[in-house]
C-alpha positions, -999 to 999 in steps of 0.1 A, spaced: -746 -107 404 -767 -88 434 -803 -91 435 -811 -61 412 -791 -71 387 -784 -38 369 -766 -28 398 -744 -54 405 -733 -54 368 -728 -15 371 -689 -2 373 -676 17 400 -673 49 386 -687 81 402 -695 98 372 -717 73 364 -744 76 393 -762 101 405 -751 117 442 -773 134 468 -759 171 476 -748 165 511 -719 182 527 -700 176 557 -725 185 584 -751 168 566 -732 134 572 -726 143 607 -766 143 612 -763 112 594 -735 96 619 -752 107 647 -751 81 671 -724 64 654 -697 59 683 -671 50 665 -643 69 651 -647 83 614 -634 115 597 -647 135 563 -617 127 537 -610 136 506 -618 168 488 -642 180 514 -616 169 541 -591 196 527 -618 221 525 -625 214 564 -590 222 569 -589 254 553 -620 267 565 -634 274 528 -649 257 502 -623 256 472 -640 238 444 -669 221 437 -672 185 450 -689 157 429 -694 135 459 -687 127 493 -662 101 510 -659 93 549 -630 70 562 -634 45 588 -620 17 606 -622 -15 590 -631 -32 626 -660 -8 625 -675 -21 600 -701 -37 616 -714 -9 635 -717 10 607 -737 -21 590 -763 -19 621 -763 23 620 -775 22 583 -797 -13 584 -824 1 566 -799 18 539 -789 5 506 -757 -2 511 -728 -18 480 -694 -30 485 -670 -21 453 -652 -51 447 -615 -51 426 -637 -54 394 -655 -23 400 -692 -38 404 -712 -28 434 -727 -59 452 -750 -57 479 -739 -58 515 -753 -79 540 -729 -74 567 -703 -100 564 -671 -90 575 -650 -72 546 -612 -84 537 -591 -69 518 -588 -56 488 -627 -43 490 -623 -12 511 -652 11 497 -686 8 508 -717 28 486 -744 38 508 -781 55 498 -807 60 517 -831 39 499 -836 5 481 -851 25 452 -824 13 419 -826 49 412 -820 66 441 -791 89 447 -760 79 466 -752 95 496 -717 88 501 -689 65 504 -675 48 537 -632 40 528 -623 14 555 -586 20 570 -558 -5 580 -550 -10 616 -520 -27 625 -504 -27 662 -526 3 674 -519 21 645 -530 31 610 -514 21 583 -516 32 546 -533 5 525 -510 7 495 -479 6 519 -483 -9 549 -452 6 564 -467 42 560 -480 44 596 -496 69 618 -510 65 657 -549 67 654 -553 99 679 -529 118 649 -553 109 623 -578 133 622 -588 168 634 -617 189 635 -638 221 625 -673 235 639 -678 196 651 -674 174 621 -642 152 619 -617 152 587 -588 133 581 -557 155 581 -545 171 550 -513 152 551 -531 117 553 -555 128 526 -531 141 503 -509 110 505 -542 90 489 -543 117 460 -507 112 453 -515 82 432 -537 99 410 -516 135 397 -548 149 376 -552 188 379 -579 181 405 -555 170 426 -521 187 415 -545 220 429 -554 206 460 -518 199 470 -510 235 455 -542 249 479 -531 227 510 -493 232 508 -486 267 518 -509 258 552 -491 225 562 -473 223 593 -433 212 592 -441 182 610 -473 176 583 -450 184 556 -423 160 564 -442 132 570 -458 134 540 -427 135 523 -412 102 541 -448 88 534 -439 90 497 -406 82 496 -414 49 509 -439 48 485 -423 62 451 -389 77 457 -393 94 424 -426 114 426 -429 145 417 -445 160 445 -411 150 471 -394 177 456 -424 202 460 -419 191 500 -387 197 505 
């Protein structure tokens, strides 16, 4: 149990807490200074690639290295920041170094119980110089072809991001692929393919790829 108590107990569900309005450039003012790689993922990651805002977001998820952990610990010292363990409870963070399976880390900007969260930091695998997808570690990617850019801010590319959603086929994410798809890249669209072949030969978004 964490030193609050009520949070520590508390699932991990988004639904369930409150989230501060931020978008994308909001959390670059927040990174400013961070030097170390990170990149906008998620929802708001495929919105970066298209160049328009598709849907409304509930929150707000930023993907890191897991060796950069620690910096990001001393960037956001004075934050309120939660680690989501396997069980879904958030327990407070005090820098020690992260292992496997916890990979998502809560941040807010105050100590306050009921402040808003800000976002969520999703530590990435590196193995040999390269990412590597945490639910298959043979899904690999060099780190200079993770991410892109637009107007400044960092996102993970659509490929990458859409291989995470493949888990989860609710219409959320059935319409992001159907949004992203027709804007892939050959070489975007056949990785992501292989990705999820070696994943889940039977899933039903291979034949979508092909």
């Amino acid at each position: 149990m964490g030193d609050d108590g009520e949070m520590a107990d508390a699932p991990d569900y988004p639904h369930l807490w409150p989230w501060e309005l931020i978008d994308p450039e909001g959390i670059a003012e927040v990174l400013c200074g961070f030097r170390k790689p990170w990149w906008i993922c998620g929802g708001w990651a495929l919105d970066l690639f298209l160049g328009r805002e598709t849907r409304r977001h509930d929150d707000l998820d930023v993907a890191l290295l897991r060796d950069d952990q620690l910096a990001l610990f001393r960037h956001l010292r004075a934050w309120d920041l939660r680690y989501a363990t396997p069980a879904h409870v958030l327990e407070p963070w005090d820098g020690r170094p992260l292992e496997l399976p916890i990979h998502g880390i809560w941040a807010r900007r105050s100590t306050d119980p009921n402040a808003s969260w800000t976002c969520e930091f999703l530590l990435n695998e590196v193995r040999a110089g390269q990412w590597c997808f945490r639910r298959n570690p043979d899904v690999r990617r060099p780190l200079d072809e993770l991410g892109d850019e637009r107007n400044g801010v960092p996102f993970l590319r659509p490929e990458i991001v859409l291989l995470y959603k493949s888990s989860d086929r609710s219409p959320k994410n059935e319409a992001d692929l159907a949004a992203v798809l027709p804007r892939l890249t050959g070489d975007a669209t056949l990785w992501l393919r292989t990705a999820l072949e070696r994943c889940e030969d039977r899933h039903p978004w291979i034949e979508r790829l092909a």
